[in-house]
N, C-alpha and C positions, 0 to 999 in steps of 0.2 A: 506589574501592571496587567500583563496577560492572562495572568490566573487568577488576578481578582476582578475582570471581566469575564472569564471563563465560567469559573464555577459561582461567580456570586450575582454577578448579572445576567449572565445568560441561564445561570443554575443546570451548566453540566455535571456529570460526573465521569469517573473512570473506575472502571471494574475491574481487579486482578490484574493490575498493572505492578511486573519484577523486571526488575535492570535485563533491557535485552542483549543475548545474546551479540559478539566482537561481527558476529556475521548473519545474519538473516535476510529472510524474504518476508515482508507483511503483505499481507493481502487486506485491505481495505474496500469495506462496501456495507450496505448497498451503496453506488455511484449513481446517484440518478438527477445529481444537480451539481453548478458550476461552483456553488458554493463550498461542497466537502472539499475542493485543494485548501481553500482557505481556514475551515477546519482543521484541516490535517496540517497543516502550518501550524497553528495556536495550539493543537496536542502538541506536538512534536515540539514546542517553547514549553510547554509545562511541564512533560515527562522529562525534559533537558536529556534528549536524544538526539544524537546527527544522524538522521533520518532521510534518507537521497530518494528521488524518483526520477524517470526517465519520461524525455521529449522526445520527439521527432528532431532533428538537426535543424531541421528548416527554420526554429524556432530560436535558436544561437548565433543570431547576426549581429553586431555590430548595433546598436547600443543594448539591444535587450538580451544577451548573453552574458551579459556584469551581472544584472539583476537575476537572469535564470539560473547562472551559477553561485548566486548568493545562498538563494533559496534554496540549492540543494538541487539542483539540474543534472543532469547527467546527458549529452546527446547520445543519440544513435542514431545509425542511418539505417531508416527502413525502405529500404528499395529493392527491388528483386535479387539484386544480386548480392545481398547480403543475410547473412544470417543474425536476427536478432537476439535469438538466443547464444548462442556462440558469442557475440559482439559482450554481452554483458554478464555472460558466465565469468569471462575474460577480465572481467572488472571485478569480479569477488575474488579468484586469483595471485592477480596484481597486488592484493589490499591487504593489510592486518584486519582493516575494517571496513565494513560497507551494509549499511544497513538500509537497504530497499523495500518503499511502499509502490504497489503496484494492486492496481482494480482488477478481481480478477473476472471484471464483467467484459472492461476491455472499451466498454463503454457508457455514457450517460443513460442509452435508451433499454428499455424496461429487457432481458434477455431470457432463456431459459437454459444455456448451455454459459458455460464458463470459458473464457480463452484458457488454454491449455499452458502459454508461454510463462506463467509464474513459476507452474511445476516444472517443468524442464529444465528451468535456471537450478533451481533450488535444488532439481535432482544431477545434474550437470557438474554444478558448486560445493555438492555434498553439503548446505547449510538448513536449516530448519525454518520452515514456517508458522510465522507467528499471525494468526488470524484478527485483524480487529473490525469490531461489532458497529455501525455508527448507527445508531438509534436517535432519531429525531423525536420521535413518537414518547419515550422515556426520558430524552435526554442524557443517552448513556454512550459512555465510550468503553467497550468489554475486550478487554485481552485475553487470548485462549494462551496454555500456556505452548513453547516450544514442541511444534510438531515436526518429527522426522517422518521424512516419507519412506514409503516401503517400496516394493515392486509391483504393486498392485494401485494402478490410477484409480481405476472407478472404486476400490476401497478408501483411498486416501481422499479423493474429492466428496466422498458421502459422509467423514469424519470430518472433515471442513467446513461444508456446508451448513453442518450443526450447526455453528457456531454462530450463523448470522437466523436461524433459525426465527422468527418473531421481530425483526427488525424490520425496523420502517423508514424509510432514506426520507430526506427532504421534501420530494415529490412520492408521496404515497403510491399512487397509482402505478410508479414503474419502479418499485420493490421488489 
């Protein structure tokens, strides 16, 4: 039923989509509307991927932590005294598997700098990032393929960036 509102009613697609990787990081964007979680839910039922992303704790109480961890929840505690990096390297680790989407805007509002905390996991984790496109404008959903990062950030985040190159989030204006 998901996929045949997906791509037949909504008339998305998905671009260079291969079975991901037992362990990655995706980085999803542009984020510029309340709407891409609900996206990124309906992909992640098409590509029939277990697909995790990460809350704040605060968000994990007693009734709505059934439902956040239905979904693919993950808490963490972001409070000074903890490191969130660290906290969820620790969860790739742990895992045979864990495959996390994470914005790497950090947030809904329009930015020009990237949070930094995708890469660190990923470089942390030793797992690969896989880039996706969400193109409102085309109606496309574009998978880059598995990127390993190097020792060199601002090399690695200018070969990322490609990727969303031309994409146009929900709200145009904060693309």
């Amino acid at each position: 039923m998901i996929k045949f509102i997906f791509f037949k009613i909504l008339k998305w697609k998905i671009i260079g989509f291969k079975k991901l990787n037992n362990k990655c990081v995706l980085i999803a964007g542009p984020h510029t509307h309340w709407v891409d979680f609900f996206l990124g839910l309906a992909i992640r039922n098409v590509i029939n991927e277990d697909i995790k992303f990460i809350g704040k704790k605060e968000l994990f109480f007693f009734p709505l932590n059934l439902l956040m961890k239905f979904l693919g929840g993950i808490p963490v505690n972001r409070n000074s005294n903890s490191n969130t990096v660290d906290q969820i390297s620790n969860y790739f680790i742990k895992r045979k598997q864990l495959k996390l989407a994470i914005s790497p805007e950090g947030t809904r509002k329009k930015v020009s700098k990237w949070k930094t905390g995708f890469y660190y996991i990923a470089k942390r984790a030793n797992v690969p990032v896989v880039a996706i496109s969400l193109n409102f404008y085309e109606r496309t959903v574009t998978f880059s393929k598995p990127y390993f990062l190097t020792n060199n950030k601002e090399k690695d985040f200018k070969i990322l960036r490609k990727y969303f190159k031309g994409s146009v989030g929900k709200i145009k204006e904060l693309s």
